[in-house]
C-alpha positions in Angstrom: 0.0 0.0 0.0 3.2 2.3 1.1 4.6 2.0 -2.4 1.2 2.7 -4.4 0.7 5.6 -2.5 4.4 7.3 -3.1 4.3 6.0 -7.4 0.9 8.1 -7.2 1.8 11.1 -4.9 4.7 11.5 -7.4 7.6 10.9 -4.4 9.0 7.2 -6.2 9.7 9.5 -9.8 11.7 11.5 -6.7 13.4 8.7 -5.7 15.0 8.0 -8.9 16.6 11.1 -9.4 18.7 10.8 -6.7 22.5 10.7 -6.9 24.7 7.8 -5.6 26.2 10.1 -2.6 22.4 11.3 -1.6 21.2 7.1 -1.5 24.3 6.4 0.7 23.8 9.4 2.7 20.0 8.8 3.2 20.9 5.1 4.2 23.0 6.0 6.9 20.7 7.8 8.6 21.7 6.5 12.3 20.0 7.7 15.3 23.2 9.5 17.8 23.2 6.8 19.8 23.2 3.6 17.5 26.3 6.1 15.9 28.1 5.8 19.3 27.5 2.3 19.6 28.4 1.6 16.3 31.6 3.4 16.9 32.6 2.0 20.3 32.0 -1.7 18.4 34.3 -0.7 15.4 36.8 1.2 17.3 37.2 -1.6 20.2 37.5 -4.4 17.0 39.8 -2.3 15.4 42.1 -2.1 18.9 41.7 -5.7 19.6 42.9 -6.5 16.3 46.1 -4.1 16.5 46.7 -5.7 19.7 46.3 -9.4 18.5 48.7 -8.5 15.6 51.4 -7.4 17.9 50.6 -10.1 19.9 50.8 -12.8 17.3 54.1 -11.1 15.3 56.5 -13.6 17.8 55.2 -16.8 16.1 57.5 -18.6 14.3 56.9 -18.3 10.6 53.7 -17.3 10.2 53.4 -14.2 13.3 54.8 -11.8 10.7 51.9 -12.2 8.1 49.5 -12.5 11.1 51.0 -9.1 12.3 50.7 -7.1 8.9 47.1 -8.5 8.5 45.7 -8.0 11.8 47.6 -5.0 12.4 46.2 -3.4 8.8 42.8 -4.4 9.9 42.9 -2.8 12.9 43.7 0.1 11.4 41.0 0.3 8.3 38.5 -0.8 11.1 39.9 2.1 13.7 39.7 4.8 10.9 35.9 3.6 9.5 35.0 3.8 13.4 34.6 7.6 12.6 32.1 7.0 9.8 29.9 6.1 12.4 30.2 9.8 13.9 30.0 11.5 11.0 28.3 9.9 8.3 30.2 8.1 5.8 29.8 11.1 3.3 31.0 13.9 5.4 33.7 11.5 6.5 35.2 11.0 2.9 34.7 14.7 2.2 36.3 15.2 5.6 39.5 13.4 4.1 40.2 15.1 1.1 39.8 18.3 2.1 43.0 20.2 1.2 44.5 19.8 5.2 44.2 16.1 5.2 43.9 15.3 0.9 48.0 14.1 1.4 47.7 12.4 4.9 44.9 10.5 3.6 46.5 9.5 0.7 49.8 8.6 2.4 48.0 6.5 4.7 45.7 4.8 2.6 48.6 3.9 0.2 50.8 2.6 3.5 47.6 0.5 3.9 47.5 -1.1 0.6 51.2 -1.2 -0.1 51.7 -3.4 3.9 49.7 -6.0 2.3 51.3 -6.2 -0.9 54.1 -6.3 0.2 53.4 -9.3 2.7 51.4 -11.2 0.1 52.8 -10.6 -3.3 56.2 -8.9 -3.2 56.8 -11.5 -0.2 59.3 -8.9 1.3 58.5 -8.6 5.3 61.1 -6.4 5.7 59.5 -3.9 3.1 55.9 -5.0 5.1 57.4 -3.5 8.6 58.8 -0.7 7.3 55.0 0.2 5.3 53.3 -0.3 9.2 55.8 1.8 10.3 54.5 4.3 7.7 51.2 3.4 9.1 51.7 4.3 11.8 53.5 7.9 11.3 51.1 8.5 8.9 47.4 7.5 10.8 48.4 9.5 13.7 49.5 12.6 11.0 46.2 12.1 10.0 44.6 11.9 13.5 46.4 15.3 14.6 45.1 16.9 11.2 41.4 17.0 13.5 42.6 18.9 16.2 43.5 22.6 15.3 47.1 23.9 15.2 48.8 20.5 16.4 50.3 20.0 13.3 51.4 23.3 12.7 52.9 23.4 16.8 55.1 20.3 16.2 56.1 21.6 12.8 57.7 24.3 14.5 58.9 22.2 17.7 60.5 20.0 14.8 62.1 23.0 13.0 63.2 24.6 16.2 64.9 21.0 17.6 66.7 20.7 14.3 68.4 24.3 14.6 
């Protein structure tokens, strides 16, 4: 009955016109505290999973590859954790604004190139050195949020090397 009444009100011909960004946006719709929740869940896997990678890295031939994968994970699942808060629109437009548009794309490469470097180059050493970019990078990233840190250890950086 729902969908005869919005094809003859006119809203369905609406509904079409819509653009990609507008259905995801629409969809994600999350009352503030399913958003928390949802958050708290993503952000707490994404810890445990960084933690069980370091965890897991002093196996004996397989705790390296168990590292970069749970470690990566923990990471992609630590930065969608703030797609809850936002919205998963404003969170991408959030990223490649011009103050974060090189973080995010350091970081996001780091992400990718850890796990081909573990899985198809086969070079672990390569594989630590991209979580150690990771790591620099996701928490350049993470400072871009909060005004004038960046800019403050820029100059305690600039001073300390003079």
């Amino acid at each position: 009955m729902d969908k005869l009444k919005s094809v003859l009100s006119g809203e369905e011909a609406r509904r079409d016109d819509r653009t990609i960004l507008e259905t995801v946006n629409e969809a994600s719709t999350l009352g503030w505290g399913t958003r928390v929740k949802g958050f708290i869940a993503c952000f707490v896997v994404g810890a445990a999973c960084t933690v069980l990678g370091v965890c897991l890295l002093f196996l004996p031939r397989i705790g390296l590859i168990l590292f970069i994968v749970f470690y990566t994970f923990g990471n992609i699942c630590a930065l969608c954790s703030t797609m809850f808060l936002m919205g998963p629109v404003k969170q991408l437009k959030r990223m490649c604004e011009k103050t974060r548009a090189l973080a995010t794309t350091i970081m996001i490469t780091c992400l990718v190139l850890t796990l081909c470097a573990a899985f198809w180059w086969k070079n672990f050493g390569l594989a630590l050195l991209f979580c150690i970019l990771q790591v620099l990078s996701f928490s350049w990233y993470s400072l871009s949020y909060i005004p004038f840190v960046r800019e403050a250890i820029m100059r305690m950086v600039s001073v300390c090397l003079k």
